[in-house]
Backbone as JSON Lines, residues from 0, in Angstrom:
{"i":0,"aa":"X","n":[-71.19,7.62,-125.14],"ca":[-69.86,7.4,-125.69],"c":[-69.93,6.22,-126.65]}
{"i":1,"aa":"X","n":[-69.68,6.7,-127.67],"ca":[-69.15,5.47,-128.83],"c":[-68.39,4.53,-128.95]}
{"i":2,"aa":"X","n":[-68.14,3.45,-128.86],"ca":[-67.08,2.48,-128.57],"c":[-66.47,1.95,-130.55]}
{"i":3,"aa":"X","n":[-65.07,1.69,-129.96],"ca":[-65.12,0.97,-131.52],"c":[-65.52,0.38,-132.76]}
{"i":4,"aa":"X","n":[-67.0,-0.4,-132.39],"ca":[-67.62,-1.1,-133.39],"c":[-68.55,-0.23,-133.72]}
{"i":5,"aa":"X","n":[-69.15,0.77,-133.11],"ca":[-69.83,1.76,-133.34],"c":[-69.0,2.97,-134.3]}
{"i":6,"aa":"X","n":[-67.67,3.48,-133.71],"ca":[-67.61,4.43,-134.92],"c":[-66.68,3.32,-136.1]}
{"i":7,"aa":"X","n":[-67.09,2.23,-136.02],"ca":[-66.59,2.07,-137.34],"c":[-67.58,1.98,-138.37]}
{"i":8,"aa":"X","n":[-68.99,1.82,-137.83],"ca":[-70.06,2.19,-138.25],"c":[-69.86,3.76,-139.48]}
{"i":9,"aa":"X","n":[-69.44,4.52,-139.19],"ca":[-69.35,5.72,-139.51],"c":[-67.92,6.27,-140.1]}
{"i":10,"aa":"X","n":[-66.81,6.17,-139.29],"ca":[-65.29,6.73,-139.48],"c":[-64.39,5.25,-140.81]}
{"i":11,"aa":"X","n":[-64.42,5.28,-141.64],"ca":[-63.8,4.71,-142.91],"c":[-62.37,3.58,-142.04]}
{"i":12,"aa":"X","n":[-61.86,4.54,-141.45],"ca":[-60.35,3.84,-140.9],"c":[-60.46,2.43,-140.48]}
{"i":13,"aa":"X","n":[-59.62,1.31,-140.65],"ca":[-59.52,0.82,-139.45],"c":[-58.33,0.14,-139.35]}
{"i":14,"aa":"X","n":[-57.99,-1.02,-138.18],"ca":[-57.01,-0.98,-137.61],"c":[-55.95,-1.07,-138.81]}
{"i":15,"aa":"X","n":[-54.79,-1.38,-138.68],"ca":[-53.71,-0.34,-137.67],"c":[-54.0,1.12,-137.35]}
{"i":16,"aa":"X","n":[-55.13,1.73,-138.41],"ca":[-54.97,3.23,-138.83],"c":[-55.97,3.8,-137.99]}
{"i":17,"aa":"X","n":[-56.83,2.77,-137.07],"ca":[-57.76,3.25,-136.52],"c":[-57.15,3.51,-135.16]}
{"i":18,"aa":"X","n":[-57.41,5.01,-135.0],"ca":[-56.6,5.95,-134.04],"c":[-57.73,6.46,-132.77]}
{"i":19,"aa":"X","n":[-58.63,5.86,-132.81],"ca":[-59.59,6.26,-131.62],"c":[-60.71,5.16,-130.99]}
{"i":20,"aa":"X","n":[-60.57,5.26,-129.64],"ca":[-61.2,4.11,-128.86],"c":[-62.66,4.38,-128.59]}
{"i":21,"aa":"X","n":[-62.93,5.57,-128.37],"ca":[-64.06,5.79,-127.6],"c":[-64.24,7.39,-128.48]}
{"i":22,"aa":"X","n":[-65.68,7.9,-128.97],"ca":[-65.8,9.34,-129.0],"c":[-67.47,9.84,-128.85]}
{"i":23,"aa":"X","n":[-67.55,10.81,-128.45],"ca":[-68.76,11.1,-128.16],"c":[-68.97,12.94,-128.76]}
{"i":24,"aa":"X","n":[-70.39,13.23,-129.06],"ca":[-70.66,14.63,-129.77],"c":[-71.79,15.01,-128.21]}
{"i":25,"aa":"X","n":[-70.84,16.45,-127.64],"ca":[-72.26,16.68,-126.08],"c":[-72.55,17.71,-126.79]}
{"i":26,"aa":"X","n":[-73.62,18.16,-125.95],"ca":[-74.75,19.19,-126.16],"c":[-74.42,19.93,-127.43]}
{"i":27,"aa":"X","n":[-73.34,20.63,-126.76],"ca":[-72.56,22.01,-127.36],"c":[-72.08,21.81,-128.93]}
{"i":28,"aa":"X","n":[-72.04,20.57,-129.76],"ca":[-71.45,19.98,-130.7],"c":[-70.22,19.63,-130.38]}
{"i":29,"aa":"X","n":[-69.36,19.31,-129.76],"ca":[-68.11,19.09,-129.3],"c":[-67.86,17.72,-129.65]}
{"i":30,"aa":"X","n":[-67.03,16.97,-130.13],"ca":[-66.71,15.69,-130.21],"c":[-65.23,15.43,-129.28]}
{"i":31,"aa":"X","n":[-65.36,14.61,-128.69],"ca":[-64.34,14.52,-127.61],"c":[-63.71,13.17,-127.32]}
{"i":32,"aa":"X","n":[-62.7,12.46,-128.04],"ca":[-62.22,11.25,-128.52],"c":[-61.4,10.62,-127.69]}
{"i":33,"aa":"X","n":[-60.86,8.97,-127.52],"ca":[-59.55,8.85,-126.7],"c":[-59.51,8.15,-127.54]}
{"i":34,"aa":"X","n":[-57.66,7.7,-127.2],"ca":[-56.76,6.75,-127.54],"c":[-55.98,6.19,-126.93]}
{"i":35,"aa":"X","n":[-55.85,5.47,-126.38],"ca":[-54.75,4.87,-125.45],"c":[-53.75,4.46,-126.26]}
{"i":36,"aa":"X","n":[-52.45,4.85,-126.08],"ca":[-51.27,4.27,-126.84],"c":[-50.61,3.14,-126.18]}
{"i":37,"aa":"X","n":[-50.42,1.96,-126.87],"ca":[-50.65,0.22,-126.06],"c":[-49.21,0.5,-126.23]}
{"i":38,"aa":"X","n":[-48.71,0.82,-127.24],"ca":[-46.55,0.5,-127.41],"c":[-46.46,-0.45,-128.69]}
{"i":39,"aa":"X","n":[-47.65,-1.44,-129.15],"ca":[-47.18,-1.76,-129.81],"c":[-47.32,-1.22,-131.82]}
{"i":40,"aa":"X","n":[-47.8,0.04,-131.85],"ca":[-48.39,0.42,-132.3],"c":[-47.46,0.38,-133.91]}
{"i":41,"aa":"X","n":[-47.79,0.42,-135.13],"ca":[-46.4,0.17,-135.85],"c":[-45.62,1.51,-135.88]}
{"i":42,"aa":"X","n":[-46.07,2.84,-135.72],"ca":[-45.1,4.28,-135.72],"c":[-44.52,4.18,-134.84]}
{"i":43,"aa":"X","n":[-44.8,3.47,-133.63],"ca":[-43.22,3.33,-133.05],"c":[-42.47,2.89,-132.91]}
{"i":44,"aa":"X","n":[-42.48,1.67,-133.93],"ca":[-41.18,0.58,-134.42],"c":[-39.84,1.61,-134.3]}
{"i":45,"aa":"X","n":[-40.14,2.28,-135.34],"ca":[-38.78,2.96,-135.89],"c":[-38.52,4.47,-134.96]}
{"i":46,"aa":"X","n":[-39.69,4.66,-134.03],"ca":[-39.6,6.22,-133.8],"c":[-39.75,6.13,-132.03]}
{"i":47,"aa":"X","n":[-39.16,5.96,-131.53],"ca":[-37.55,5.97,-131.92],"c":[-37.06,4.87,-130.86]}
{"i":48,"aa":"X","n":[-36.13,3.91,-131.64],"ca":[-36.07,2.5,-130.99],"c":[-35.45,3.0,-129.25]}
{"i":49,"aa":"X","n":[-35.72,2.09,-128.37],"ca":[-35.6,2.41,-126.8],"c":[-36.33,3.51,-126.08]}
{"i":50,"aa":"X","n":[-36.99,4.5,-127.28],"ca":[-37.7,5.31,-126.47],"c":[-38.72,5.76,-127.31]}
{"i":51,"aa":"X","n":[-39.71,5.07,-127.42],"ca":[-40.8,5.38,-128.13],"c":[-41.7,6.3,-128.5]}
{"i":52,"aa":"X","n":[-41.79,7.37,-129.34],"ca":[-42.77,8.85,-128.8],"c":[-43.62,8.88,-130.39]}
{"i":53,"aa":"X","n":[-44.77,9.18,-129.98],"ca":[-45.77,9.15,-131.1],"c":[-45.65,10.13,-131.8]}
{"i":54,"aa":"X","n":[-44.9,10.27,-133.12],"ca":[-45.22,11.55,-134.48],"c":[-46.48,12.14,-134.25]}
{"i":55,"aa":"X","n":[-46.02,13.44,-134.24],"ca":[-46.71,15.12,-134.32],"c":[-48.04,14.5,-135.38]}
{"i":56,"aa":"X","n":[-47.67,14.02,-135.7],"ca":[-48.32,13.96,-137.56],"c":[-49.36,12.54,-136.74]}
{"i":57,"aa":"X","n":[-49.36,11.79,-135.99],"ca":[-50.41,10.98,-135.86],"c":[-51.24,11.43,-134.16]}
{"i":58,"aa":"X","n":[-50.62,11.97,-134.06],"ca":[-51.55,12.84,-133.21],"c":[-52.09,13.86,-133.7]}
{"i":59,"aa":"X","n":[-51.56,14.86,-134.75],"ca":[-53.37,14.43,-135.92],"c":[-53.99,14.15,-136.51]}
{"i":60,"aa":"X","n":[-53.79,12.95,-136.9],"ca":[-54.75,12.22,-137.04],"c":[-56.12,11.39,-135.85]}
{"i":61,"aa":"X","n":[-55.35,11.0,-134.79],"ca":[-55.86,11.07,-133.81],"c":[-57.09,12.02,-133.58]}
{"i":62,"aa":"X","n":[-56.44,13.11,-133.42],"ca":[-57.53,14.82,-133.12],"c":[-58.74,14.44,-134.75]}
{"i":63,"aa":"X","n":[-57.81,14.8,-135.66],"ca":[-59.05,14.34,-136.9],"c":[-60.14,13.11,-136.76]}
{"i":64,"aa":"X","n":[-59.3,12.34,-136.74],"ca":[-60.47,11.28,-136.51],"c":[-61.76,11.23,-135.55]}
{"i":65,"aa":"X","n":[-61.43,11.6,-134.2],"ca":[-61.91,12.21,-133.38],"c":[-63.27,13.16,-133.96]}
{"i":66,"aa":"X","n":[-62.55,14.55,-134.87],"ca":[-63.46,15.12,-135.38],"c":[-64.65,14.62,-136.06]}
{"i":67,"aa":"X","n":[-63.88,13.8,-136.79],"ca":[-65.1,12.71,-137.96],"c":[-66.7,12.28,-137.37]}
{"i":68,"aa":"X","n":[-66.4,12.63,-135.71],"ca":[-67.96,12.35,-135.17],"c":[-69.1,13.26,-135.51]}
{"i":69,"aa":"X","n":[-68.05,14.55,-135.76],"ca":[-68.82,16.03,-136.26],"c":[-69.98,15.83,-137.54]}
{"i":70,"aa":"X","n":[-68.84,14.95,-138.0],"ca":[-69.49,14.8,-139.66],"c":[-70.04,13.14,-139.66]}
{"i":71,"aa":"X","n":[-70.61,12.77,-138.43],"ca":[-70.85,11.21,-138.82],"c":[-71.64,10.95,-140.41]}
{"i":72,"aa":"X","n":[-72.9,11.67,-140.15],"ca":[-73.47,11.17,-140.88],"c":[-73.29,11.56,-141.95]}
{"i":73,"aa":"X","n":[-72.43,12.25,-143.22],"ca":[-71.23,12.14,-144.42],"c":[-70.83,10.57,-144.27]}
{"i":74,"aa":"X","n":[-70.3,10.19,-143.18],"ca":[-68.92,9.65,-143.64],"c":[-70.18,7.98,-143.6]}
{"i":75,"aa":"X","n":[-70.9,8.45,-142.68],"ca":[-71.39,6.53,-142.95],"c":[-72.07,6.52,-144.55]}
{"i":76,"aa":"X","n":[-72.21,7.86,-145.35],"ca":[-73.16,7.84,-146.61],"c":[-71.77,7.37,-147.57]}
{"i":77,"aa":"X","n":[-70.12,7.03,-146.99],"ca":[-69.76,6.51,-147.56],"c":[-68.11,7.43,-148.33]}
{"i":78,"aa":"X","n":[-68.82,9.2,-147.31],"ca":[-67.29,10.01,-147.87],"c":[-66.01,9.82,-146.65]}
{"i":79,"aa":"X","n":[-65.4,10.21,-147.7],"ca":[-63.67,10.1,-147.08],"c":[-63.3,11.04,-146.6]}
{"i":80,"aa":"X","n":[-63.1,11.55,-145.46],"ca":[-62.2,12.76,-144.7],"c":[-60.83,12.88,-145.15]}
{"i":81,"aa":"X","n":[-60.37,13.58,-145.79],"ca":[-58.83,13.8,-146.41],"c":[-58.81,14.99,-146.07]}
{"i":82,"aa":"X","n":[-57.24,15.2,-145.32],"ca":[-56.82,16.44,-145.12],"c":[-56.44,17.24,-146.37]}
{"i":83,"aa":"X","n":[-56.68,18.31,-145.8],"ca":[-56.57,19.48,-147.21],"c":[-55.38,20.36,-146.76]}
{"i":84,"aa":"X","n":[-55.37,20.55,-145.06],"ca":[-54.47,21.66,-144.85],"c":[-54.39,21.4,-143.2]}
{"i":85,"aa":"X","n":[-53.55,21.81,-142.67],"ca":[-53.61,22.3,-141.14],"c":[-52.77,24.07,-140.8]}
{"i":86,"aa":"X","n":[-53.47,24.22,-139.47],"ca":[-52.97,26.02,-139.47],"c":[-53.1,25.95,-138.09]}
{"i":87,"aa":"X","n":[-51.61,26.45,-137.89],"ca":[-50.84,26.41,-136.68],"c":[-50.77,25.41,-135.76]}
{"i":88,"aa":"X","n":[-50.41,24.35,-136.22],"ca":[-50.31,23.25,-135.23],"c":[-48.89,23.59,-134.71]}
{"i":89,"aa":"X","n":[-49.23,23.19,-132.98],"ca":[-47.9,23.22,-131.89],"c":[-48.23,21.69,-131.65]}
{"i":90,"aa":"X","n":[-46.82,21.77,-131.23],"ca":[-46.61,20.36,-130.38],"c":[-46.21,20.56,-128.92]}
{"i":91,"aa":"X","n":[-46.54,20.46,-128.19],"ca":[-46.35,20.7,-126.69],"c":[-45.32,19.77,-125.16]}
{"i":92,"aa":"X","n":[-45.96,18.21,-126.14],"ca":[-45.47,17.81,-125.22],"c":[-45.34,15.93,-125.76]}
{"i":93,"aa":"X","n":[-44.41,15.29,-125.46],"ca":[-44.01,13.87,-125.55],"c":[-45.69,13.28,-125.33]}
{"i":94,"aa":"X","n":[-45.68,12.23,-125.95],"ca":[-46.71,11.18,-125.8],"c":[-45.96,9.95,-126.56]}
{"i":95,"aa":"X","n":[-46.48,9.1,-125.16],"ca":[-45.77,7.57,-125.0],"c":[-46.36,6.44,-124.76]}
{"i":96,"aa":"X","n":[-46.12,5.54,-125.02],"ca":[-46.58,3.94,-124.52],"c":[-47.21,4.16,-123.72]}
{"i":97,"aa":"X","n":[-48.34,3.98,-123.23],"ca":[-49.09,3.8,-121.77],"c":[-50.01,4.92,-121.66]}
{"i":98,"aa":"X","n":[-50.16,6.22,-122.33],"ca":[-50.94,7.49,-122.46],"c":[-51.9,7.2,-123.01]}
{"i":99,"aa":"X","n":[-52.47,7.97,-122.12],"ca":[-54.01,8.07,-122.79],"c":[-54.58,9.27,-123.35]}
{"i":100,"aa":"X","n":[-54.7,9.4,-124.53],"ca":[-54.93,10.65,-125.64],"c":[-56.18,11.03,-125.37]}
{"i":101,"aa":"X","n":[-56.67,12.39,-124.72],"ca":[-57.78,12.77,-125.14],"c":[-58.3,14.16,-126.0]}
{"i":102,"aa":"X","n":[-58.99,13.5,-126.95],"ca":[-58.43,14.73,-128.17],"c":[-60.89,15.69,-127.58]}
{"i":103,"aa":"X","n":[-60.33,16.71,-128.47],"ca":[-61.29,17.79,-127.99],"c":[-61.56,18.35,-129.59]}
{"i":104,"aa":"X","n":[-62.72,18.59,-129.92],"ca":[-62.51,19.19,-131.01],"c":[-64.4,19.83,-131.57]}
{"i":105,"aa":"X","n":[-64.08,21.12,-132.27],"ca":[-65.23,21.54,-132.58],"c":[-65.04,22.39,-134.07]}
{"i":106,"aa":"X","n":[-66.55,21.56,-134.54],"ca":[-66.54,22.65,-135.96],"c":[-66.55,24.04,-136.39]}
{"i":107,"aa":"X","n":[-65.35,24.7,-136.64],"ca":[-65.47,26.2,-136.89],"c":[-66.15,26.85,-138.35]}
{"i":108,"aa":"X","n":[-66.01,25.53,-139.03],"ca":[-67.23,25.98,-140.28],"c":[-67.33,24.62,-141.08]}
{"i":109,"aa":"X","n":[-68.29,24.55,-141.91],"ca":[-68.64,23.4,-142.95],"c":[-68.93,24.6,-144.3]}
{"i":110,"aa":"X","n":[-68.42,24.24,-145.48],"ca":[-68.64,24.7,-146.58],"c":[-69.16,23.87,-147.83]}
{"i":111,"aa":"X","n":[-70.14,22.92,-147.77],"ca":[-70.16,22.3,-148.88],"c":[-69.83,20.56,-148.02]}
{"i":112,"aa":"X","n":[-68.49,20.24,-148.93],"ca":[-67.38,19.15,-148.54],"c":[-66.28,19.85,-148.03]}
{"i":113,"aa":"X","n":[-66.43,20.76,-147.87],"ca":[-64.82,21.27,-146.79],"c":[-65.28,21.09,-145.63]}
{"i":114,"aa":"X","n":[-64.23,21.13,-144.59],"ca":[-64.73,21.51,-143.16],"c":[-63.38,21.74,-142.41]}
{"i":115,"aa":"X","n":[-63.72,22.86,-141.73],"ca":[-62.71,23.48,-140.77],"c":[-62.84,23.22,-139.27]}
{"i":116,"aa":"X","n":[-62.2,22.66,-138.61],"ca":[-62.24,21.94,-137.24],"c":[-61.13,22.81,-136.47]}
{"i":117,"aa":"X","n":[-61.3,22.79,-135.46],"ca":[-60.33,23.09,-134.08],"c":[-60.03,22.34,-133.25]}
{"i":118,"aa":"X","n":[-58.83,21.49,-132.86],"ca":[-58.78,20.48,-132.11],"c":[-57.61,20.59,-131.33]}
{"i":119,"aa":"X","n":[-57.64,20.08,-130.4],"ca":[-56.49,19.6,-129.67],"c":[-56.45,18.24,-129.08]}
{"i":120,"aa":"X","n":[-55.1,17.97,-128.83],"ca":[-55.03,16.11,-127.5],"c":[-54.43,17.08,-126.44]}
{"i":121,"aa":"X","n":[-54.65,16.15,-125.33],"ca":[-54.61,16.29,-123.73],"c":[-53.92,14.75,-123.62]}
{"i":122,"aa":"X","n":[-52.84,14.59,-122.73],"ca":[-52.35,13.7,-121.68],"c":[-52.85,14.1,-120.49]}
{"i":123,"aa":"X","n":[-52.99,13.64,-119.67],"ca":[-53.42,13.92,-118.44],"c":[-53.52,15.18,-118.12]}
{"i":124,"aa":"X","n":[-54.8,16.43,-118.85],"ca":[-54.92,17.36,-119.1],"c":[-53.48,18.51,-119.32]}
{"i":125,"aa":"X","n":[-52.7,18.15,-120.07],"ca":[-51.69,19.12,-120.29],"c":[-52.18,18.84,-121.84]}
{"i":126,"aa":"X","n":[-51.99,20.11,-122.46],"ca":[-52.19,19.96,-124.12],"c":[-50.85,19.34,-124.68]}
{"i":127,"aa":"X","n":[-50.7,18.22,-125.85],"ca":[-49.15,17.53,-126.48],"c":[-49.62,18.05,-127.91]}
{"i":128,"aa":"X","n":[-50.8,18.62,-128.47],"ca":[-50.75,19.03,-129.79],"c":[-52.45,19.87,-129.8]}
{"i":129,"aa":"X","n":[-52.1,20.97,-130.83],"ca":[-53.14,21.56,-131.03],"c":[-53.59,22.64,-132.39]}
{"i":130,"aa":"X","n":[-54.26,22.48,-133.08],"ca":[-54.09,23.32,-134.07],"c":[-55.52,23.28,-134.46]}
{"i":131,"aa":"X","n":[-55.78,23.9,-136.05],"ca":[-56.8,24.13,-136.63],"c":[-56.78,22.81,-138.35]}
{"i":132,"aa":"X","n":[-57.19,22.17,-138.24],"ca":[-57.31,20.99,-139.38],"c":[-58.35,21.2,-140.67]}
{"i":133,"aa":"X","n":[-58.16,21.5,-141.58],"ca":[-59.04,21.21,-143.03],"c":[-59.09,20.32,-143.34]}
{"i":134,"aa":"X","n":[-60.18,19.82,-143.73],"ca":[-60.42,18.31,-144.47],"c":[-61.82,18.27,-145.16]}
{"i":135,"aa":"X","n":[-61.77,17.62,-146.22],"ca":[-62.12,17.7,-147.48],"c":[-63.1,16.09,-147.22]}
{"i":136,"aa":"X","n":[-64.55,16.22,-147.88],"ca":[-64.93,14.99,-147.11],"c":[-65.66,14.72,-149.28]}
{"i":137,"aa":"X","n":[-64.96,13.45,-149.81],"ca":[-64.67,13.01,-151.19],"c":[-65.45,11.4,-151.09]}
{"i":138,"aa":"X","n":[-66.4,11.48,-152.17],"ca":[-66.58,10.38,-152.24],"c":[-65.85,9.02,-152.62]}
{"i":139,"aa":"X","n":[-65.85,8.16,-152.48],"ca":[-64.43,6.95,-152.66],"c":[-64.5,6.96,-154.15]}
{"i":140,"aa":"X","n":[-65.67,7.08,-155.06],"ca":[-65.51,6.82,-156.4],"c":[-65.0,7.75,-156.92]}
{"i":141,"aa":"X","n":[-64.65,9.11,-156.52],"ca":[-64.31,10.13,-156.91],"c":[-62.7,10.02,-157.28]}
C-alpha cells in the first residue's frame, strides 16, 4: 500500500485537491484507494452548512485519482490525467465527515493517451458512487 508521500511521487494533485490516502495496484491490475473524509475539507464549507455531504463530482475524483495508480508510470514522466468524459455514473448513497472512502477501480482499455477506467467508492462496503471515467493523460507543456 502506498501512503501519501509515495503517490505524490507519481499522482500531480496535491493538497487541498489531493483526494487519496493510501492506494495500492494487486495481482489482477486493480488499484484500490482510500480517503477518509476529516469535515474539514473546503467542499463542505458551503455543501451544505449543518449537514455536510461530499459532491457526486468529488467522489470522482476521488475514484479517478485512485485510478491514476493504473497509469503511475505516465503520470511520474510528468502527464496530467484530465477527464474527458464519464458514462453512467450513479450516486447511491450520502458520504460524510468521518467516512472512510474506499474507491475500487480497473482499466477497461488504454488507447494511446486515452484511458477508460471502471470505478466505484464503498462506505462501509455499500457502493455511494459508481460509473465508467475517461481521462486523457496531456503533457503540462501541452
Amino acid at each position: 500500500m502506498l501512503n501519501t508521500q509515495q503517490i505524490q511521487t507519481f499522482l500531480p494533485h496535491r493538497p487541498p485537491m489531493l483526494l487519496v490516502d493510501e492506494v495500492e495496484v494487486d495481482e489482477q491490475g486493480t488499484a484500490r484507494g482510500c480517503y477518509t473524509v476529516r469535515g474539514d475539507e473546503y467542499f463542505l464549507q458551503g455543501h451544505f452548512p449543518g449537514y455536510p455531504v461530499v459532491p457526486g463530482v468529488v467522489l470522482c475524483e476521488m475514484i479517478a485519482q485512485a485510478a491514476g495508480a493504473l497509469v503511475q508510470d505516465e503520470l511520474a514522466k510528468g502527464s496530467l490525467p484530465l477527464f474527458t468524459g464519464m458514462e453512467g455514473v450513479r450516486f447511491r448513497q450520502m458520504v460524510r465527515p468521518g467516512d472512510r472512502v474506499e474507491s475500487t477501480c480497473r482499466l477497461l482499455r488504454a488507447s494511446g493517451r486515452l484511458i477508460k477506467v471502471a470505478g466505484e467508492a464503498r462506505v462501509q462496503g455499500q457502493v455511494c458512487a459508481q460509473g465508467v471515467f475517461l481521462l486523457m493523460l496531456t503533457k503540462k507543456d501541452a
